[in-house]
mmCIF file of the N, C-alpha and C atoms, coordinates in Angstrom:
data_MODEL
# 
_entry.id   MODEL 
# 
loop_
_atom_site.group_PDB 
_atom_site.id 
_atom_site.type_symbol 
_atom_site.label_atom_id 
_atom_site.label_alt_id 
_atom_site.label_comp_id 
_atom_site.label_asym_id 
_atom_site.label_entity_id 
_atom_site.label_seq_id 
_atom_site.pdbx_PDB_ins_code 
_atom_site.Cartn_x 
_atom_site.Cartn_y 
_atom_site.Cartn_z 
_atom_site.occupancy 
_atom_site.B_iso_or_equiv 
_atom_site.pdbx_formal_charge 
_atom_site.auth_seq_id 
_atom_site.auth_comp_id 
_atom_site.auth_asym_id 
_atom_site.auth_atom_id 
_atom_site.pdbx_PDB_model_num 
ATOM 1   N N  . UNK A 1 1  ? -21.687 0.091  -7.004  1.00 0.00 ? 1  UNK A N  1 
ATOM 2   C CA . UNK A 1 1  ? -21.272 -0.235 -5.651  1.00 0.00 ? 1  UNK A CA 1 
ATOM 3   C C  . UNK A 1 1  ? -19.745 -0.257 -5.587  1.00 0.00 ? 1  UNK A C  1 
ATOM 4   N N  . UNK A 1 2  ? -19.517 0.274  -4.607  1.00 0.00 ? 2  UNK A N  1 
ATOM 5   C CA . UNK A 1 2  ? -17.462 0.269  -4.524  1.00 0.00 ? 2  UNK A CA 1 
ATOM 6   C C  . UNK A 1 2  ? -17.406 -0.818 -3.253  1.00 0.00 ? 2  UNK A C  1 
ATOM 7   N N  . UNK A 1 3  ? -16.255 -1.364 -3.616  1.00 0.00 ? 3  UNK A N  1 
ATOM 8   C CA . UNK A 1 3  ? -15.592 -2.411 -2.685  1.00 0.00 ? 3  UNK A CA 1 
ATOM 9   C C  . UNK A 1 3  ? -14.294 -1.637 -2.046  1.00 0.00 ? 3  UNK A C  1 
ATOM 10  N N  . UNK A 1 4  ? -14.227 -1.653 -0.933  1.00 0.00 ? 4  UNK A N  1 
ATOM 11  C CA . UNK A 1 4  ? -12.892 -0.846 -0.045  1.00 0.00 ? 4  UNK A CA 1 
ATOM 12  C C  . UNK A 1 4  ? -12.617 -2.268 0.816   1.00 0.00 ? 4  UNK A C  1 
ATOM 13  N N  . UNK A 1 5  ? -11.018 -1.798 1.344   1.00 0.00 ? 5  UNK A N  1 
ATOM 14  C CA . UNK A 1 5  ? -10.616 -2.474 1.817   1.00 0.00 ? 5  UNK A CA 1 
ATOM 15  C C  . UNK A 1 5  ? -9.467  -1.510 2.371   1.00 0.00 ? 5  UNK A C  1 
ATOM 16  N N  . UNK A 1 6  ? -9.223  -1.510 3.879   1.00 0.00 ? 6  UNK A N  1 
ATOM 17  C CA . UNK A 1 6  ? -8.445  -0.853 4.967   1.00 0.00 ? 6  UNK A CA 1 
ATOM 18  C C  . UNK A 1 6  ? -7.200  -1.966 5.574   1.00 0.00 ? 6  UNK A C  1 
ATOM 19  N N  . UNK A 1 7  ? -6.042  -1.601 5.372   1.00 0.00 ? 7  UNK A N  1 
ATOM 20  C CA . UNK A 1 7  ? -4.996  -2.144 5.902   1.00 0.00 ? 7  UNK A CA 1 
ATOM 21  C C  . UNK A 1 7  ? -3.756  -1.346 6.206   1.00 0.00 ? 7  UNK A C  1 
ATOM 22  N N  . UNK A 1 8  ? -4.235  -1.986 7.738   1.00 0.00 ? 8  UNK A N  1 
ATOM 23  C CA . UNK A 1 8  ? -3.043  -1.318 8.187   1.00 0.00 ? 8  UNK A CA 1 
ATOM 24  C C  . UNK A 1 8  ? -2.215  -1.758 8.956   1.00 0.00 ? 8  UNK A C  1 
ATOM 25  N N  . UNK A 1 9  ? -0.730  -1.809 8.861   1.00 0.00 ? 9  UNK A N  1 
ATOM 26  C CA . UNK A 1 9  ? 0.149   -2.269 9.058   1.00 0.00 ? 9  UNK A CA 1 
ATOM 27  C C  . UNK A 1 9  ? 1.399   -1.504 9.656   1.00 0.00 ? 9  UNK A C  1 
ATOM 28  N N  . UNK A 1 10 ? 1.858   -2.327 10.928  1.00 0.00 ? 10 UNK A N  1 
ATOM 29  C CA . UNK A 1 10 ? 2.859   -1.623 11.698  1.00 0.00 ? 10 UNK A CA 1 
ATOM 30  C C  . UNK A 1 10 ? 4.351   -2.177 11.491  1.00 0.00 ? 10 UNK A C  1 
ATOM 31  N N  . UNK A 1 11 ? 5.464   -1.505 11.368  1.00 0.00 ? 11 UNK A N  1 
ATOM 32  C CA . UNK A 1 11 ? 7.009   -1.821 10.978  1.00 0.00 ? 11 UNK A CA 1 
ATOM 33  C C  . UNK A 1 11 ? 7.528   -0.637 11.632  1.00 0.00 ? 11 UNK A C  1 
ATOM 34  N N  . UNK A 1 12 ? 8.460   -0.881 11.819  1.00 0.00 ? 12 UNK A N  1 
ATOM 35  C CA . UNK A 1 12 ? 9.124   0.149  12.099  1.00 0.00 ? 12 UNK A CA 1 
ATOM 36  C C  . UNK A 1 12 ? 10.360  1.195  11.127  1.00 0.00 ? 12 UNK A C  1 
ATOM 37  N N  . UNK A 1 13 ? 10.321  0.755  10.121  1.00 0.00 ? 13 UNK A N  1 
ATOM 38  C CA . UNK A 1 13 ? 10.596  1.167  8.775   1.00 0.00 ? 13 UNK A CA 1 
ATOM 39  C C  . UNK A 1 13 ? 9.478   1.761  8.303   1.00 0.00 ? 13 UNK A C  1 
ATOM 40  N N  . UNK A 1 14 ? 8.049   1.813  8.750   1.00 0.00 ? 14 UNK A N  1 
ATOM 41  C CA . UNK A 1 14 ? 7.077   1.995  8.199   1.00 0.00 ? 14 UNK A CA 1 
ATOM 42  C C  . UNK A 1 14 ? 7.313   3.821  6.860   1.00 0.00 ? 14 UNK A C  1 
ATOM 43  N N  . UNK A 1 15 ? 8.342   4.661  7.526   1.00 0.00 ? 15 UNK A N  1 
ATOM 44  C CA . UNK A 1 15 ? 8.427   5.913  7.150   1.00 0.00 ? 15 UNK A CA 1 
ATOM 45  C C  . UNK A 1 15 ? 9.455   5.459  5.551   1.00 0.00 ? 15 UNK A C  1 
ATOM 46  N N  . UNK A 1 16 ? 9.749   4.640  5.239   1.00 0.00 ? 16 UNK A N  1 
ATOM 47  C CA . UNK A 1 16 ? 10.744  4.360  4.015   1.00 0.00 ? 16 UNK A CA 1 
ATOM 48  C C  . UNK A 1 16 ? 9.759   3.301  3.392   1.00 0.00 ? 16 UNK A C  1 
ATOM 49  N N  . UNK A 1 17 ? 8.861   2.566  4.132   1.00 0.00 ? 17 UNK A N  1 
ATOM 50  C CA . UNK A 1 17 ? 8.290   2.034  3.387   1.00 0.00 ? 17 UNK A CA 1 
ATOM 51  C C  . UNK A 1 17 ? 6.819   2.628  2.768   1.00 0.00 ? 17 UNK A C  1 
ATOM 52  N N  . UNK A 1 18 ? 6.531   3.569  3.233   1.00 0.00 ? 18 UNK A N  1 
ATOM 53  C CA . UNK A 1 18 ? 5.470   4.657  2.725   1.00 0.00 ? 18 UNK A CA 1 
ATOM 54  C C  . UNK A 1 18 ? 6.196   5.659  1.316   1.00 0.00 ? 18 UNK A C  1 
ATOM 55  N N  . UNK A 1 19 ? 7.540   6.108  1.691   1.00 0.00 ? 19 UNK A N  1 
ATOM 56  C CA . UNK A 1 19 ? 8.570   6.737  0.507   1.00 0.00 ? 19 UNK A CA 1 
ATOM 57  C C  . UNK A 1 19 ? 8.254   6.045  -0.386  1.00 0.00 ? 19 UNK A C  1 
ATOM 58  N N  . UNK A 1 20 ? 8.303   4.468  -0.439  1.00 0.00 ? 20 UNK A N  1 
ATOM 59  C CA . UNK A 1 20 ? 8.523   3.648  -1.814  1.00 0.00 ? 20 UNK A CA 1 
ATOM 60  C C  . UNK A 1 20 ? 7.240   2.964  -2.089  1.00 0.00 ? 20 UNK A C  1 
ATOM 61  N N  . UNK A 1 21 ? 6.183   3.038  -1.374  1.00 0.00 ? 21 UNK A N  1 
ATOM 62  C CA . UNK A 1 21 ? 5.024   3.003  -2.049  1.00 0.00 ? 21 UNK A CA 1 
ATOM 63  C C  . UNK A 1 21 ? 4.056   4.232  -2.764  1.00 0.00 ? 21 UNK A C  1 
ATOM 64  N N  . UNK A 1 22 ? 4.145   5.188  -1.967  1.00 0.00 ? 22 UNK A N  1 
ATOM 65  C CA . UNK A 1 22 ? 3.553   6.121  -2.068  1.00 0.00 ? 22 UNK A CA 1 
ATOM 66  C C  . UNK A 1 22 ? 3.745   6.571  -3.747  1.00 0.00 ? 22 UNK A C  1 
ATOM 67  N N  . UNK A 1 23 ? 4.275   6.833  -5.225  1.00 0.00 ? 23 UNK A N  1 
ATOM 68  C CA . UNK A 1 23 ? 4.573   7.239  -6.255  1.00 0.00 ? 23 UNK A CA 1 
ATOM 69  C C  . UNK A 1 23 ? 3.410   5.963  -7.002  1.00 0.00 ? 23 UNK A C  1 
ATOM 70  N N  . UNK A 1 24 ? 3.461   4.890  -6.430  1.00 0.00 ? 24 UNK A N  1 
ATOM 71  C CA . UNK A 1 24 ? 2.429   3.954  -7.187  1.00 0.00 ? 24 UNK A CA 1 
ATOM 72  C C  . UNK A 1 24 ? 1.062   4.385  -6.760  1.00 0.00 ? 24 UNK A C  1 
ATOM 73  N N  . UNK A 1 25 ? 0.700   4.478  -5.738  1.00 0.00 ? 25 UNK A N  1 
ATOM 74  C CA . UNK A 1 25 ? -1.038  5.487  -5.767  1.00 0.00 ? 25 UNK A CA 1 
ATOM 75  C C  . UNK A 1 25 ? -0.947  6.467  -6.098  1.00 0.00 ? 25 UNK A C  1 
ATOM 76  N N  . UNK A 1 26 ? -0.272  7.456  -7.177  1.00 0.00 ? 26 UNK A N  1 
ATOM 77  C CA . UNK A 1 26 ? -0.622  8.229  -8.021  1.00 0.00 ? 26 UNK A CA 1 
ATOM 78  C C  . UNK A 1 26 ? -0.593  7.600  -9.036  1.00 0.00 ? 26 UNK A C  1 
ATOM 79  N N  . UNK A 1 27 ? -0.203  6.752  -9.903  1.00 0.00 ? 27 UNK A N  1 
ATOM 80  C CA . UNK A 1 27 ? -0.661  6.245  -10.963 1.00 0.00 ? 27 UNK A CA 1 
ATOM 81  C C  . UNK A 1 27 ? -1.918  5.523  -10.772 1.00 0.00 ? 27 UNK A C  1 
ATOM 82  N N  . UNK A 1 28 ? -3.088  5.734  -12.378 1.00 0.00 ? 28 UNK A N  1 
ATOM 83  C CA . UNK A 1 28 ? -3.874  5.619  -12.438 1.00 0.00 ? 28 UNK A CA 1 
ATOM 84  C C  . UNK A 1 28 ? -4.446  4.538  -13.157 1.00 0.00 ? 28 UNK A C  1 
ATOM 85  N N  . UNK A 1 29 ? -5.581  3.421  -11.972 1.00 0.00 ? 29 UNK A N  1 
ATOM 86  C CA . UNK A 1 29 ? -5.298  2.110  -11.710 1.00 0.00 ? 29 UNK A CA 1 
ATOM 87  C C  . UNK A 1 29 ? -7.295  2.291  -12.422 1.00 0.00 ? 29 UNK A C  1 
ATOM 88  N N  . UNK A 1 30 ? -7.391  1.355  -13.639 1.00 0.00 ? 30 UNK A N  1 
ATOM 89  C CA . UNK A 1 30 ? -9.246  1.258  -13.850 1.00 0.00 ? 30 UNK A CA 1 
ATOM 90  C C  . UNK A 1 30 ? -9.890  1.033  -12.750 1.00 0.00 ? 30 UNK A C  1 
ATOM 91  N N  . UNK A 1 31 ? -10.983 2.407  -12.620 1.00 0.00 ? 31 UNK A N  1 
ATOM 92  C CA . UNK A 1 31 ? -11.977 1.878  -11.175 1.00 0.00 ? 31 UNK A CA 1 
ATOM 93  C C  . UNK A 1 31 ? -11.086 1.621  -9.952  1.00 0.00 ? 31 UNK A C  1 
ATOM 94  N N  . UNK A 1 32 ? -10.051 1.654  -9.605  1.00 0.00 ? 32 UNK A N  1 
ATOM 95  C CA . UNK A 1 32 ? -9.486  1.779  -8.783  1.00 0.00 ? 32 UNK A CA 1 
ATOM 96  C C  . UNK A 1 32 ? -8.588  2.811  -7.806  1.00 0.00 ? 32 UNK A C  1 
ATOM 97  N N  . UNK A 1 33 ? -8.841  3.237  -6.695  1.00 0.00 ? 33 UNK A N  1 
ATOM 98  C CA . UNK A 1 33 ? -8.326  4.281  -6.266  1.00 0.00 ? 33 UNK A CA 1 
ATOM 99  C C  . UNK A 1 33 ? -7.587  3.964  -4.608  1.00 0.00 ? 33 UNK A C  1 
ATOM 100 N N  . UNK A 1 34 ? -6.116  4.497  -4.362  1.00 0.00 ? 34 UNK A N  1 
ATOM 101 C CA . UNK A 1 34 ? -5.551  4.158  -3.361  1.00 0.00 ? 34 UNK A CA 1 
ATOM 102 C C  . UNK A 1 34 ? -4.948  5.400  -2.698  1.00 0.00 ? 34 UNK A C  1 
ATOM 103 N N  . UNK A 1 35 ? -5.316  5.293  -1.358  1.00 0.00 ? 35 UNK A N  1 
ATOM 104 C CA . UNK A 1 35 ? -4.961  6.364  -0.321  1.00 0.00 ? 35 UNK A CA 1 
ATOM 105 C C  . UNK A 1 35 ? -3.723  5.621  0.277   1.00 0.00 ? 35 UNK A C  1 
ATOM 106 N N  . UNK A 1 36 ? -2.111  6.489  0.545   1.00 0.00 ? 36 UNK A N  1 
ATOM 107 C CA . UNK A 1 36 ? -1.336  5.939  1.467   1.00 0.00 ? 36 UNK A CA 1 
ATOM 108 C C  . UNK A 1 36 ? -1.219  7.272  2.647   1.00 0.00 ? 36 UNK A C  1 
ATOM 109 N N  . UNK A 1 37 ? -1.034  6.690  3.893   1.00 0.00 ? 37 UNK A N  1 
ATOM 110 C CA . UNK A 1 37 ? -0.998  7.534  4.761   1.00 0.00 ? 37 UNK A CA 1 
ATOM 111 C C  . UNK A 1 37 ? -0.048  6.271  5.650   1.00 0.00 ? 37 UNK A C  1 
ATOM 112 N N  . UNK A 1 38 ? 0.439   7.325  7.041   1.00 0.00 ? 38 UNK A N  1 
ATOM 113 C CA . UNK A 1 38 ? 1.571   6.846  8.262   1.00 0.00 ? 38 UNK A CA 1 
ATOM 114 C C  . UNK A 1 38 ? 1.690   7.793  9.213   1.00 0.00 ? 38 UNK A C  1 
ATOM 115 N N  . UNK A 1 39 ? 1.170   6.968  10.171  1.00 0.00 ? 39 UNK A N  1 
ATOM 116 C CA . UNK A 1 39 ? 1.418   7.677  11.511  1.00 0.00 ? 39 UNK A CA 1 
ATOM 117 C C  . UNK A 1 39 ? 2.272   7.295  12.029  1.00 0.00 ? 39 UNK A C  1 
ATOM 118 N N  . UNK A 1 40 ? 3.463   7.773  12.693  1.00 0.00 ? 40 UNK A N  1 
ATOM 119 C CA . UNK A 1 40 ? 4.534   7.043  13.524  1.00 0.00 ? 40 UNK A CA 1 
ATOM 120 C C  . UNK A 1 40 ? 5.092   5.681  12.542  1.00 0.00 ? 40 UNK A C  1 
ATOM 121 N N  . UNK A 1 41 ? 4.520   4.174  13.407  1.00 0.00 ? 41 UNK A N  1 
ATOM 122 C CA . UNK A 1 41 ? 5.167   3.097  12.606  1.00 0.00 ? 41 UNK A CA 1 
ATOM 123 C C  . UNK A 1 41 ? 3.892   2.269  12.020  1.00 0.00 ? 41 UNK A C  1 
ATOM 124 N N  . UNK A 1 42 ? 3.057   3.162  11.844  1.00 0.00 ? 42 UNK A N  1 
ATOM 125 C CA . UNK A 1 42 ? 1.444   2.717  11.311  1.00 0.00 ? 42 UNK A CA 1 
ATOM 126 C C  . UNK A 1 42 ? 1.719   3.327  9.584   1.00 0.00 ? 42 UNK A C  1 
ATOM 127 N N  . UNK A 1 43 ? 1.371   1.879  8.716   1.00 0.00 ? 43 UNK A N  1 
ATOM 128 C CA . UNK A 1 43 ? 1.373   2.601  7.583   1.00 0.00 ? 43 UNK A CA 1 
ATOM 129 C C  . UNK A 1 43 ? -0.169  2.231  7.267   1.00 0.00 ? 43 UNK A C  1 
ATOM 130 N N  . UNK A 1 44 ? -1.168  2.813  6.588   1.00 0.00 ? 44 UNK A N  1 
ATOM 131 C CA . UNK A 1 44 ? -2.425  2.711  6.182   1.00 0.00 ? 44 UNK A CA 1 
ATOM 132 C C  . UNK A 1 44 ? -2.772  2.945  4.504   1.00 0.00 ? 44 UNK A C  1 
ATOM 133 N N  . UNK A 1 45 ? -3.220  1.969  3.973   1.00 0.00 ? 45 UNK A N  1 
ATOM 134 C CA . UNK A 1 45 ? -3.739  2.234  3.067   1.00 0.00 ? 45 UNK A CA 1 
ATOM 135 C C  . UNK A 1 45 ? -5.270  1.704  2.832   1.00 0.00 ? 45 UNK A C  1 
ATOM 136 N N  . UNK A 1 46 ? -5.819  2.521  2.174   1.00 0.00 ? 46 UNK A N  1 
ATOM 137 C CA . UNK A 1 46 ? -7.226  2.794  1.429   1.00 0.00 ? 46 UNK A CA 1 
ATOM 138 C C  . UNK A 1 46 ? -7.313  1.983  0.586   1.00 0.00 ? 46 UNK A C  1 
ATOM 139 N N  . UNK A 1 47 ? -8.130  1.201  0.228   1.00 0.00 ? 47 UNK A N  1 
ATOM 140 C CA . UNK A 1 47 ? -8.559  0.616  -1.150  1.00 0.00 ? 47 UNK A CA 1 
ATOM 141 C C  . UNK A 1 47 ? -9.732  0.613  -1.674  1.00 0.00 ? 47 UNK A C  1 
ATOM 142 N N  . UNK A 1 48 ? -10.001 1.265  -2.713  1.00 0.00 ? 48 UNK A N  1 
ATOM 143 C CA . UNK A 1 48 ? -10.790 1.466  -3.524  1.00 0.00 ? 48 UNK A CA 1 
ATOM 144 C C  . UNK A 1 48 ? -11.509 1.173  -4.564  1.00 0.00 ? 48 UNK A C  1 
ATOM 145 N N  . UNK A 1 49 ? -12.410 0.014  -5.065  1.00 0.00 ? 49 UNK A N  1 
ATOM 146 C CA . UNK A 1 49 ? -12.822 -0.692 -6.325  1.00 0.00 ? 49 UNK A CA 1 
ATOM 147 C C  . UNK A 1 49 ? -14.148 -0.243 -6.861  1.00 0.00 ? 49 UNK A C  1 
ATOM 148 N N  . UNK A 1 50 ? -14.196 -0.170 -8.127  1.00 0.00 ? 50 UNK A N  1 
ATOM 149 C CA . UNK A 1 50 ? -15.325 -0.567 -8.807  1.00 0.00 ? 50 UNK A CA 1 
ATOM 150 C C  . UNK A 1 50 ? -15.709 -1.804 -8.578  1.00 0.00 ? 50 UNK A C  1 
ATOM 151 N N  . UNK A 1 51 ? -15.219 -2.844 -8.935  1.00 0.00 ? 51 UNK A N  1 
ATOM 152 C CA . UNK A 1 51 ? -15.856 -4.294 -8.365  1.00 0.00 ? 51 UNK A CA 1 
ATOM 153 C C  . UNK A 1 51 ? -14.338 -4.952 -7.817  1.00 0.00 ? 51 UNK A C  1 
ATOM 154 N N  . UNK A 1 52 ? -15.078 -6.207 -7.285  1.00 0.00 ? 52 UNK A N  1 
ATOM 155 C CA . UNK A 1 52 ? -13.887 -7.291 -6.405  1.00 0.00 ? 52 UNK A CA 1 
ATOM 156 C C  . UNK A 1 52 ? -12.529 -7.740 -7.291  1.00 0.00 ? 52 UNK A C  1 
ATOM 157 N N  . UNK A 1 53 ? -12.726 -7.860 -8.494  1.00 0.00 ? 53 UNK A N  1 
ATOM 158 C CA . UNK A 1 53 ? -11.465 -8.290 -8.956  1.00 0.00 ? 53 UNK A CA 1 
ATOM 159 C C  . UNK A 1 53 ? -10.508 -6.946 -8.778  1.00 0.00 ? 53 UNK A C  1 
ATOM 160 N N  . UNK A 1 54 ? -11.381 -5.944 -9.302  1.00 0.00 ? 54 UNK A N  1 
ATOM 161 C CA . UNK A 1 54 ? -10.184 -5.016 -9.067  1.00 0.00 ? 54 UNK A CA 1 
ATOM 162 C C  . UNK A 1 54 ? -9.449  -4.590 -8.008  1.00 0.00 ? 54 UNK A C  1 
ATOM 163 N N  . UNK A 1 55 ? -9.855  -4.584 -6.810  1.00 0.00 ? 55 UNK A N  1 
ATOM 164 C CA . UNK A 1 55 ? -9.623  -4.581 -5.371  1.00 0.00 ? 55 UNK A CA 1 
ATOM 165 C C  . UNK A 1 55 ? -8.905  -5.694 -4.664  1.00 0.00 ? 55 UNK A C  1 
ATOM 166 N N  . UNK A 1 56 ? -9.196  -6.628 -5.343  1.00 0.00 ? 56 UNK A N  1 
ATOM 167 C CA . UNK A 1 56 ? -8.414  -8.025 -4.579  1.00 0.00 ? 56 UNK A CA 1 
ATOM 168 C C  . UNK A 1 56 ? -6.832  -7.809 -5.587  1.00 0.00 ? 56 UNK A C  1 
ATOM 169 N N  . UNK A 1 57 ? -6.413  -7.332 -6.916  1.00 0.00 ? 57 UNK A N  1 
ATOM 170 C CA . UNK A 1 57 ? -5.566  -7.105 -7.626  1.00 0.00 ? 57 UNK A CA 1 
ATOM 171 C C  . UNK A 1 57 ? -5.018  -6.053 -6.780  1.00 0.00 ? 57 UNK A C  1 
ATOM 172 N N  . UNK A 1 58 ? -5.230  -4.933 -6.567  1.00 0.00 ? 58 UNK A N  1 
ATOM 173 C CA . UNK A 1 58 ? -4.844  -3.889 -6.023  1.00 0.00 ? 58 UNK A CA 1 
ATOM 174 C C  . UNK A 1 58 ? -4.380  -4.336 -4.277  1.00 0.00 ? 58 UNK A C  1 
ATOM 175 N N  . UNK A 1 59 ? -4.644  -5.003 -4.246  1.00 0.00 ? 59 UNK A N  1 
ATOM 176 C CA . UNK A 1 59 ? -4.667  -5.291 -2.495  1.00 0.00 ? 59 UNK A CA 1 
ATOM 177 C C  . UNK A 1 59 ? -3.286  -6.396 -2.573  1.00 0.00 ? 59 UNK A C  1 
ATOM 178 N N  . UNK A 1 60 ? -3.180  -7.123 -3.535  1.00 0.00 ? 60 UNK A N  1 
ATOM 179 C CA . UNK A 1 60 ? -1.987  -8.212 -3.564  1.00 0.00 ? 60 UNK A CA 1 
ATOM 180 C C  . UNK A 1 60 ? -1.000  -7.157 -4.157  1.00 0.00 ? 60 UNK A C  1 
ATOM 181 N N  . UNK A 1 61 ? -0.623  -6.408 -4.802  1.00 0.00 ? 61 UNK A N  1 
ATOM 182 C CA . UNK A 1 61 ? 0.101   -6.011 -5.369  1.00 0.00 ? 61 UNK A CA 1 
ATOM 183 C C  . UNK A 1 61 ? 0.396   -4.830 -4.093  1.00 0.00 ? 61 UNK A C  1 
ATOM 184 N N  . UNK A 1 62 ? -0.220  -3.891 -3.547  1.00 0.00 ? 62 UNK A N  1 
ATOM 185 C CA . UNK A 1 62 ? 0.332   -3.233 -2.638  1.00 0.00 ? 62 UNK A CA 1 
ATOM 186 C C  . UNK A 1 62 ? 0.733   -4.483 -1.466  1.00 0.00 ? 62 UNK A C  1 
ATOM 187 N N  . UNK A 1 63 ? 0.544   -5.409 -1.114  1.00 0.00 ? 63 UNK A N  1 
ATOM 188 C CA . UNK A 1 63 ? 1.167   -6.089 -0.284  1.00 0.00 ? 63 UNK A CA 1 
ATOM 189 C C  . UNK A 1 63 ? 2.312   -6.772 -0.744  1.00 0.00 ? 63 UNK A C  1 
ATOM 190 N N  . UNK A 1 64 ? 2.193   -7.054 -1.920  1.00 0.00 ? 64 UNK A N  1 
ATOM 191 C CA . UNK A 1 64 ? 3.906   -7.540 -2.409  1.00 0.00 ? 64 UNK A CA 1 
ATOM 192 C C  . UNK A 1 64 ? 4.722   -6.373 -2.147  1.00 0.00 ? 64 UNK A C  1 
ATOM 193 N N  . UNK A 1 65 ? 3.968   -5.383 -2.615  1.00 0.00 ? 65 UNK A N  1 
ATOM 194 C CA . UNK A 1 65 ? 5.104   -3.495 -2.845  1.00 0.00 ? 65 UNK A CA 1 
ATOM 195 C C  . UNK A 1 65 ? 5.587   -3.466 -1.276  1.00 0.00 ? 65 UNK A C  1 
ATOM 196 N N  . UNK A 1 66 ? 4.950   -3.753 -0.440  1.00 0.00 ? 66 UNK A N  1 
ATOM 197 C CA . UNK A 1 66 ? 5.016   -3.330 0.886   1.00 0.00 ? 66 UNK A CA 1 
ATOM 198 C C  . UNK A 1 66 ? 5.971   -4.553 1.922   1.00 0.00 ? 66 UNK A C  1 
ATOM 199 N N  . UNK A 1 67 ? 6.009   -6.099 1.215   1.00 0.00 ? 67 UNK A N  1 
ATOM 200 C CA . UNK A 1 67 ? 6.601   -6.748 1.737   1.00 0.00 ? 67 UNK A CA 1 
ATOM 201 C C  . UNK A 1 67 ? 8.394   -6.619 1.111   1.00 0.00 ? 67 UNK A C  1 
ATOM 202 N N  . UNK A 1 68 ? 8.324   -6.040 -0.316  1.00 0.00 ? 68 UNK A N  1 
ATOM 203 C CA . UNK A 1 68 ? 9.103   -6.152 -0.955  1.00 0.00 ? 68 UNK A CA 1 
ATOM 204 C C  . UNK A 1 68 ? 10.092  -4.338 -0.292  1.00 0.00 ? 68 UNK A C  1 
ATOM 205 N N  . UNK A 1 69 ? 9.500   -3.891 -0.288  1.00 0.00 ? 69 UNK A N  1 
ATOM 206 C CA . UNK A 1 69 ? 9.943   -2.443 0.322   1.00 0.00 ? 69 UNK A CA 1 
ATOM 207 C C  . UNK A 1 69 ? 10.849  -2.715 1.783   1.00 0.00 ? 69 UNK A C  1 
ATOM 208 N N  . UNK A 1 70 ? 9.911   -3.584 2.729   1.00 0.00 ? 70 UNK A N  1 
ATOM 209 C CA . UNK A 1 70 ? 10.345  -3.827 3.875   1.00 0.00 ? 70 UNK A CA 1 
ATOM 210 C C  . UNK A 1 70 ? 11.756  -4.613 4.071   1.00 0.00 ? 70 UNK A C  1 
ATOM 211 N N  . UNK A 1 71 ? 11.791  -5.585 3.519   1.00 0.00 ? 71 UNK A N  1 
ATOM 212 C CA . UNK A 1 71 ? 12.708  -6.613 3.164   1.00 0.00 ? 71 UNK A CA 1 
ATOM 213 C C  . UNK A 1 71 ? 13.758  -6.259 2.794   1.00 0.00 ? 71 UNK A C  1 
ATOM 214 N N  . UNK A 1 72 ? 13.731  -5.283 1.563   1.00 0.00 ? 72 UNK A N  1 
ATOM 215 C CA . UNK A 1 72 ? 15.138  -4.214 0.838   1.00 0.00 ? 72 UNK A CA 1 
ATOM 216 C C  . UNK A 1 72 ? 15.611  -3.124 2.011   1.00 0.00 ? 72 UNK A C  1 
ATOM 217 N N  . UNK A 1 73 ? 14.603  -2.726 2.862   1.00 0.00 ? 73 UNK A N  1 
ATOM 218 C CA . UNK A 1 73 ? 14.795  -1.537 3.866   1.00 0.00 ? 73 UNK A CA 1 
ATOM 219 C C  . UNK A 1 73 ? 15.877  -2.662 4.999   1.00 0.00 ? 73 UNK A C  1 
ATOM 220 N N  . UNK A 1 74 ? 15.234  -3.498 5.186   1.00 0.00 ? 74 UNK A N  1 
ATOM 221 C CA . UNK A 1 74 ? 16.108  -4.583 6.295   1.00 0.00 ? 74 UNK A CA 1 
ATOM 222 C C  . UNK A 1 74 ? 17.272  -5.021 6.087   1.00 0.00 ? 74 UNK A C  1 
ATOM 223 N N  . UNK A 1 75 ? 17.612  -5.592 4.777   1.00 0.00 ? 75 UNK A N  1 
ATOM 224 C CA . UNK A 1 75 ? 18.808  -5.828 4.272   1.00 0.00 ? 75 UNK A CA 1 
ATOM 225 C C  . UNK A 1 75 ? 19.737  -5.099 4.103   1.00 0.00 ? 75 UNK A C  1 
ATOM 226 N N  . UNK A 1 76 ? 19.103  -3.593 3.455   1.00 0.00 ? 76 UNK A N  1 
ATOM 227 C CA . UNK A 1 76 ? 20.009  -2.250 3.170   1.00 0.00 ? 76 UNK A CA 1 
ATOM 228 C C  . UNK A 1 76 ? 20.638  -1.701 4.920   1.00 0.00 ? 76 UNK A C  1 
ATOM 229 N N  . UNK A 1 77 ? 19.508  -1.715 5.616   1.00 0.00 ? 77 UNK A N  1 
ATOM 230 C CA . UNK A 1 77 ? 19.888  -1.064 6.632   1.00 0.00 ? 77 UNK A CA 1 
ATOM 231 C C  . UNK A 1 77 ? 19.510  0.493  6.679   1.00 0.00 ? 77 UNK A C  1 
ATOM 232 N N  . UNK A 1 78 ? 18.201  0.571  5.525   1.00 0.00 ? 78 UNK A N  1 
ATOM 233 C CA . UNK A 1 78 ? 18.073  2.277  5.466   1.00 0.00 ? 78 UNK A CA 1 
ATOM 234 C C  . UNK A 1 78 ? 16.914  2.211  6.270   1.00 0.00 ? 78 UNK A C  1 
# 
């Protein structure tokens, strides 16, 4: 059974913050698989598990990547 989980999230940096996530869902995560996509200021990601621990791991860590992306984009001014 796979566990998914859909989040999606609007910024308006969303296009720099997809740049600096996007290189971590190609590395290859056990039983775990992640789609990034962005429309306009919609960023979306996929989550993908073999079971719940791995998915709830994968789901905190792209949300740190994604709060941490945003935050550096705000401060920098890029």
């Amino acid at each position: 059974m796979m566990h998914t989980a859909t989040i999606i999230l609007q910024h308006p940096k969303a296009g720099v913050i997809e740049k600096t996530i996007r290189p971590e869902s190609a590395v290859e995560i056990p039983r775990t698989s992640v789609k990034v996509s962005r429309q306009d200021d919609k960023l979306r990601l996929d989550i993908e598990s073999g079971d719940v621990n791995g998915l709830r791991a994968a789901v905190n860590s792209y949300l740190r990547w994604v709060g941490m992306a945003a935050e550096i984009s705000e401060r920098t001014g890029e």
